[in-house]
Backbone as JSON Lines, residues from 0, in Angstrom:
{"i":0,"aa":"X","n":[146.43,90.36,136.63],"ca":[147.55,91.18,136.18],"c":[148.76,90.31,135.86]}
{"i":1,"aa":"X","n":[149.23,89.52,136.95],"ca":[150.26,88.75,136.8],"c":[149.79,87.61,135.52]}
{"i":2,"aa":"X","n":[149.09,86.95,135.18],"ca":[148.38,86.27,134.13],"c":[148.95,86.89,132.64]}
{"i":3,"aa":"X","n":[148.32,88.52,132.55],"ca":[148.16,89.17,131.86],"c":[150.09,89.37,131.24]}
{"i":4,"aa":"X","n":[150.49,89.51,132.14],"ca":[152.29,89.87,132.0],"c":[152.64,88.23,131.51]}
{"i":5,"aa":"X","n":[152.36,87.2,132.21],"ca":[152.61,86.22,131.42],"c":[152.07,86.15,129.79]}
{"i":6,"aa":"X","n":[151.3,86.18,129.66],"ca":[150.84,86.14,128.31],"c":[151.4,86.97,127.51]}
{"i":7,"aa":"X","n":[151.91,88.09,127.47],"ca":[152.65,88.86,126.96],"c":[154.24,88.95,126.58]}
{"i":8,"aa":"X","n":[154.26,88.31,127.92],"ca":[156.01,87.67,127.8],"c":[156.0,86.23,126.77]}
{"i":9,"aa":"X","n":[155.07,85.38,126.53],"ca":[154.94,84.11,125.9],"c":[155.43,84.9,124.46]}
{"i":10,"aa":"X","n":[154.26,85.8,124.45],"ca":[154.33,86.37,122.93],"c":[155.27,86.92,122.17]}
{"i":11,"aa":"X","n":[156.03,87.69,123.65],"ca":[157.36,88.08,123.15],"c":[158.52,87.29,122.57]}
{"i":12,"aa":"X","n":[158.33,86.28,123.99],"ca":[159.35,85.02,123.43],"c":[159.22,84.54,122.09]}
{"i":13,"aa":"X","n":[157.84,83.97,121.49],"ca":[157.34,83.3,120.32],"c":[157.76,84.31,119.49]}
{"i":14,"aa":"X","n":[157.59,85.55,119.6],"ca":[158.24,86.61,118.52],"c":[159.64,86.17,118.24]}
{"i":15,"aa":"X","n":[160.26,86.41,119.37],"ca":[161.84,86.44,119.33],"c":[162.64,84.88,118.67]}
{"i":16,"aa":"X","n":[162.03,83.59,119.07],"ca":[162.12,82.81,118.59],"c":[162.24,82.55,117.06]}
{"i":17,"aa":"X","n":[160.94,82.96,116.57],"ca":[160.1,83.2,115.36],"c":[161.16,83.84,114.27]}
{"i":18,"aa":"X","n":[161.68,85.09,115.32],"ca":[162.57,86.12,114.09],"c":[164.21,85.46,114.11]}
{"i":19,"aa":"X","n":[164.64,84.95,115.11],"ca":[165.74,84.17,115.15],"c":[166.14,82.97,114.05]}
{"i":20,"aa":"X","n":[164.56,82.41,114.11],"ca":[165.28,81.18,112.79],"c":[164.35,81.82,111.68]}
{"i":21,"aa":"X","n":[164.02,83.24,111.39],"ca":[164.17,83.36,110.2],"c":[164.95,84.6,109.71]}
{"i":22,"aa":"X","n":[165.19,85.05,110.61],"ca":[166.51,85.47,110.41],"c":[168.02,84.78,109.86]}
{"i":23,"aa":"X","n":[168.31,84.05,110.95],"ca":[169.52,83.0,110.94],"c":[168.92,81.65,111.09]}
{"i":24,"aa":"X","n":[168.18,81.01,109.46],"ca":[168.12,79.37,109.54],"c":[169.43,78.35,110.08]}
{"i":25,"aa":"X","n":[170.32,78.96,110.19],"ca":[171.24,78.34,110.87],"c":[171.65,77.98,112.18]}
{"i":26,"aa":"X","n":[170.63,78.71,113.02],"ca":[170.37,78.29,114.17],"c":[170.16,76.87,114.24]}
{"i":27,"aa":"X","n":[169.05,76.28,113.47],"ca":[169.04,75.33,113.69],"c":[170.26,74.03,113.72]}
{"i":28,"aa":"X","n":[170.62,74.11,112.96],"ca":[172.29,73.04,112.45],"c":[173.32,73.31,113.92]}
{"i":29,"aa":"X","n":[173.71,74.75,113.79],"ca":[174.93,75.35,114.88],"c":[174.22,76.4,115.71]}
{"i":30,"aa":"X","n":[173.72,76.32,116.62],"ca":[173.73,77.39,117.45],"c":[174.58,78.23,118.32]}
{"i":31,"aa":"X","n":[175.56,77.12,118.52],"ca":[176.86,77.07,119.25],"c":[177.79,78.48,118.24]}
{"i":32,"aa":"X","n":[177.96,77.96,117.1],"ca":[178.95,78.72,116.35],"c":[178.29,79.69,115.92]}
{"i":33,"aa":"X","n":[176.66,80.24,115.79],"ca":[176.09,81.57,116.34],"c":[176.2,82.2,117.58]}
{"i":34,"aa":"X","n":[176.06,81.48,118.61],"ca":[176.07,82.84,119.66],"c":[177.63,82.88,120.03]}
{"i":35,"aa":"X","n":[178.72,82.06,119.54],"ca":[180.39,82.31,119.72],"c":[179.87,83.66,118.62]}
{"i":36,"aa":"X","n":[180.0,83.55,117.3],"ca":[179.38,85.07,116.75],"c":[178.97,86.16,117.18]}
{"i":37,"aa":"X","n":[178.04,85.96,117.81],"ca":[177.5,86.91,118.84],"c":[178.29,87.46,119.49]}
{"i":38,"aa":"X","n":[178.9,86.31,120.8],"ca":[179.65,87.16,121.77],"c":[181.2,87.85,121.58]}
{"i":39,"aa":"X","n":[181.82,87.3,119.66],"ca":[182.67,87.95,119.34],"c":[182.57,89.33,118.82]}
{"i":40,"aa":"X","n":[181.55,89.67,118.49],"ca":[181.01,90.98,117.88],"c":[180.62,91.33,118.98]}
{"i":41,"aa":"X","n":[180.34,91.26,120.13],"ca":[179.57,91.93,121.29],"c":[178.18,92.82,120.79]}
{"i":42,"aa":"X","n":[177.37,91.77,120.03],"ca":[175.65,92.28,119.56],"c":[175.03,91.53,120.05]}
{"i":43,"aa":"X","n":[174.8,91.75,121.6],"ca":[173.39,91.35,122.14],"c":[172.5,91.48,121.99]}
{"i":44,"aa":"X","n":[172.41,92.68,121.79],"ca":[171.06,93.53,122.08],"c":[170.04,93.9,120.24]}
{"i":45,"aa":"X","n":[170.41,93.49,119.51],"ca":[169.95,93.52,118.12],"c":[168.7,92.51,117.92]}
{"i":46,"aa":"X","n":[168.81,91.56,118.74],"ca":[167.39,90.47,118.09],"c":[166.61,91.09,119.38]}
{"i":47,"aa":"X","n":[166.84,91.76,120.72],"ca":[165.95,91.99,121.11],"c":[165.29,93.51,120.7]}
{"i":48,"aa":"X","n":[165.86,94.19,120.28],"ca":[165.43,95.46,119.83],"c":[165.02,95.4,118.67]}
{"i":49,"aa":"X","n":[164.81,94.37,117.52],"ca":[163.83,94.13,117.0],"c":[162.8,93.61,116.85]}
{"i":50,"aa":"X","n":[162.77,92.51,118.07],"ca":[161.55,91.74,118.37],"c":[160.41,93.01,119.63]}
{"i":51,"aa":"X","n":[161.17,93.61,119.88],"ca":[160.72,95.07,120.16],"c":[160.06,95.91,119.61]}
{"i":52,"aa":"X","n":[160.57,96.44,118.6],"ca":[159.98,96.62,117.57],"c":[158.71,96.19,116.88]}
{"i":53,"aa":"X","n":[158.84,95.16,116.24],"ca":[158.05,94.34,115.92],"c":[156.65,94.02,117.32]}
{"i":54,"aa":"X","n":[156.64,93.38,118.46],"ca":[155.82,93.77,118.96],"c":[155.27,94.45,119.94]}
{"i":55,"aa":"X","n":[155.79,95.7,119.73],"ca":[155.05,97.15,119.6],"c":[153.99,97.2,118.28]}
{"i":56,"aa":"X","n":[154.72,96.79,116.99],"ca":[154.11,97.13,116.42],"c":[152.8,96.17,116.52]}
{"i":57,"aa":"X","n":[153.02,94.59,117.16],"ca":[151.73,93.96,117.29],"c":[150.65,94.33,118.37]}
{"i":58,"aa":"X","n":[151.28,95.38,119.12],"ca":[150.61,95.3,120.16],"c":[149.71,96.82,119.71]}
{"i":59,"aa":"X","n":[150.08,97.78,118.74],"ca":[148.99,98.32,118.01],"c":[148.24,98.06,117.39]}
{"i":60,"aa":"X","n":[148.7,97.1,117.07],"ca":[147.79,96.12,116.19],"c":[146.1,95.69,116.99]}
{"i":61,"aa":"X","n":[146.65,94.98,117.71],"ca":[145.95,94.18,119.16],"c":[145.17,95.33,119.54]}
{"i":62,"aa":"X","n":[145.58,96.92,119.78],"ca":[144.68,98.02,120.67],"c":[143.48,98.55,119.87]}
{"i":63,"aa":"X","n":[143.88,98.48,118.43],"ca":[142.92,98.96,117.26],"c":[142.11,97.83,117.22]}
{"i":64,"aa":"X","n":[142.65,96.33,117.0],"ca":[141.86,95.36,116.76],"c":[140.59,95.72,118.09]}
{"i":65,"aa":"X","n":[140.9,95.68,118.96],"ca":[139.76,95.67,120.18],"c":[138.73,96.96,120.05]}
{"i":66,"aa":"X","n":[140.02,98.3,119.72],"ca":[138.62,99.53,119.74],"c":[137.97,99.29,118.6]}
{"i":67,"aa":"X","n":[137.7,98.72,117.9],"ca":[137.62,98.59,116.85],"c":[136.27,97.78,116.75]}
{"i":68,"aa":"X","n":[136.61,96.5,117.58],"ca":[135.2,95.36,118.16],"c":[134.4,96.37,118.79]}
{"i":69,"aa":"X","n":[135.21,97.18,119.64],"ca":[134.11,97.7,121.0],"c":[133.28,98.21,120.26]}
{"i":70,"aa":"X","n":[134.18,99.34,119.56],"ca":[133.21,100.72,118.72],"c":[131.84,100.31,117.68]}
{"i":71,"aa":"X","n":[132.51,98.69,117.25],"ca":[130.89,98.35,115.91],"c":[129.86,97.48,117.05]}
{"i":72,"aa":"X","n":[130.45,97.03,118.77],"ca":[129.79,96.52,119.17],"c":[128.9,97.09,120.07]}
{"i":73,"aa":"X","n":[129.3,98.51,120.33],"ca":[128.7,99.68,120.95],"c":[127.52,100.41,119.77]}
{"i":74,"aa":"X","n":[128.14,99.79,118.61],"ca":[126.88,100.21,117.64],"c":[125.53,99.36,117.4]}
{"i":75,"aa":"X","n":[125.99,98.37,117.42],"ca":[124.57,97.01,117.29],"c":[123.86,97.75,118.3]}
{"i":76,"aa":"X","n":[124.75,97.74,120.06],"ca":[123.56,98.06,121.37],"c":[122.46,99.15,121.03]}
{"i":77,"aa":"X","n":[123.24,100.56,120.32],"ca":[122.5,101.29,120.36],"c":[121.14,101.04,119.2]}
{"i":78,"aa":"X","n":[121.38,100.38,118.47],"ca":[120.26,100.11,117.34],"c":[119.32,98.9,117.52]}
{"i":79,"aa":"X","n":[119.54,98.33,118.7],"ca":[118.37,97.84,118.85],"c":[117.16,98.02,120.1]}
């Protein structure tokens, strides 16, 4: 279980990362004079509520991908 929550949190992070510098390529150069940005606008909560978003939407992704194996692999069993 605890395994399982790690792996999930990795993914999240790699999401959030992921949408950060392509969101704002400028992260890379100034990060500094992005999150002063940040904490002058008081928008915390925007890169995580879309990396939220986003995987939710991977993680439907991920539930179909599997029923999906099970269901054609529950079909081979029965046909042979």
């Amino acid at each position: 279980m605890i395994s399982q929550i790690r792996k999930e949190l990795i993914i999240f992070g790699i999401l959030l990362i992921v949408l950060t510098l392509l969101m704002h390529p400028d992260m890379l150069s100034n990060p500094l004079e992005r999150f002063e940005m940040m904490s002058r606008r008081a928008n915390f909560a925007h890169p995580l509520l879309y990396t939220g978003v986003l995987y939710f939407i991977t993680v439907v992704i991920r539930i179909l991908g599997n029923t999906l194996v099970k269901f054609f692999k529950k079909d081979e069993k029965k046909q042979r």
